[in-house]
C-alpha positions in Angstrom: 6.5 290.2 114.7 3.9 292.4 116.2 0.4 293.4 115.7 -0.2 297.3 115.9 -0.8 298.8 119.2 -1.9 296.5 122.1 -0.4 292.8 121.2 2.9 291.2 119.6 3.0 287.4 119.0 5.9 284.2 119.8 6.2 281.0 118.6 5.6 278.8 122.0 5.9 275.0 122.5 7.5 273.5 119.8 6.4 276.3 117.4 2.9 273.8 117.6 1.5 276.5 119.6 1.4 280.4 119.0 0.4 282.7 121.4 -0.3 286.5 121.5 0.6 288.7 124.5 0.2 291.9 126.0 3.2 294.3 124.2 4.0 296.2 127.5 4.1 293.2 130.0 4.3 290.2 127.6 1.2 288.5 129.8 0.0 285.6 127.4 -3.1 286.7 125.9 -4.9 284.4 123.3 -3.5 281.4 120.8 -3.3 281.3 117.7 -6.6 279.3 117.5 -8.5 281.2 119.2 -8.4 284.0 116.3 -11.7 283.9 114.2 -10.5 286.8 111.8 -7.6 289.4 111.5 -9.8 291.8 109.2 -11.1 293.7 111.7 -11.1 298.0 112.7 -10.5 298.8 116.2 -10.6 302.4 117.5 -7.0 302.5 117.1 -6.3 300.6 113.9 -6.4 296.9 112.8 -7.9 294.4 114.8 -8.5 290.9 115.6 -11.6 289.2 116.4 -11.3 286.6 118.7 -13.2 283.6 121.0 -11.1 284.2 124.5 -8.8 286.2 126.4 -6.7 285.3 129.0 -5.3 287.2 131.7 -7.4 290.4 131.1 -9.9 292.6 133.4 -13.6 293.4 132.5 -14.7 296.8 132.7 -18.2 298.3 133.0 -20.6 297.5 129.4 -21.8 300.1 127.7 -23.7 301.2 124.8 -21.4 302.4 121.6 -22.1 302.8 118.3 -19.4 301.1 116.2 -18.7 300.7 112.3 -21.6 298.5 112.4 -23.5 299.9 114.2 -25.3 299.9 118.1 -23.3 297.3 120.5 -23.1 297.1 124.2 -19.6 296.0 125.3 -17.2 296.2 127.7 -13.4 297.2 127.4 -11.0 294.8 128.4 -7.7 295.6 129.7 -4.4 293.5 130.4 -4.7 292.2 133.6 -0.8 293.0 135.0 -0.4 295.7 133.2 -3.9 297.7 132.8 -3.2 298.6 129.2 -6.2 298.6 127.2 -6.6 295.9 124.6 -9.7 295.9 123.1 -13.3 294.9 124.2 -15.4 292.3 124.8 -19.0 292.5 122.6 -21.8 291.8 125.0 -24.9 292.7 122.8 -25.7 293.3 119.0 -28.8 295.1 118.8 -28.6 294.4 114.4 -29.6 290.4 113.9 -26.5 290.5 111.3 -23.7 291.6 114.0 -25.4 288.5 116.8 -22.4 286.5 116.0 -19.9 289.1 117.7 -21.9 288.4 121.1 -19.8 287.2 124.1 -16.5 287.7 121.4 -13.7 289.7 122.1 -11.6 292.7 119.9 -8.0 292.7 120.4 -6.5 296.1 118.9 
């Protein structure tokens, strides 16, 4: 089973344990538990929202405006592979969007 674009996902340790990796390299990316929601819009299509990543480079922040408006973030890329996954919300400037800070977008 895969999730469009950047991620796919495999049962791991006992089937106790799921984790999502990178679809090019298969580098482990997140757990299961790690997943706040799965209703989220990416640039490319559906997205999860997420507490960590593992295994993944940083880039430079920025300022974007998104769906919900003004955010600085940072795009986030596999770490073996360089395929971009997602990014990493650094700042909300709306009050209402605060909760995204220091969270991550997986595509």
């Amino acid at each position: 089973m895969r999730h469009p674009n950047t991620i796919s996902y495999v049962n791991y340790l006992n089937d106790r344990h799921t984790i999502y990796s990178c679809i090019h390299c298969n580098t482990n990316l997140i757990y299961q538990d790690d997943i706040i929601s799965k209703g989220f819009q990416g640039q490319t299509g559906p997205a999860f929202l997420v507490y960590k990543v593992n295994n993944i480079k940083i880039g430079v922040k920025e300022k974007r405006m998104l769906l919900t408006g003004m955010h600085t973030i940072a795009e986030i890329s596999c770490i073996l592979c360089h395929h971009k996954l997602g990014w990493k919300y650094i700042h909300a400037v709306e009050s209402s969007q605060k909760f995204k800070e220091n969270k991550y977008i997986l595509e």
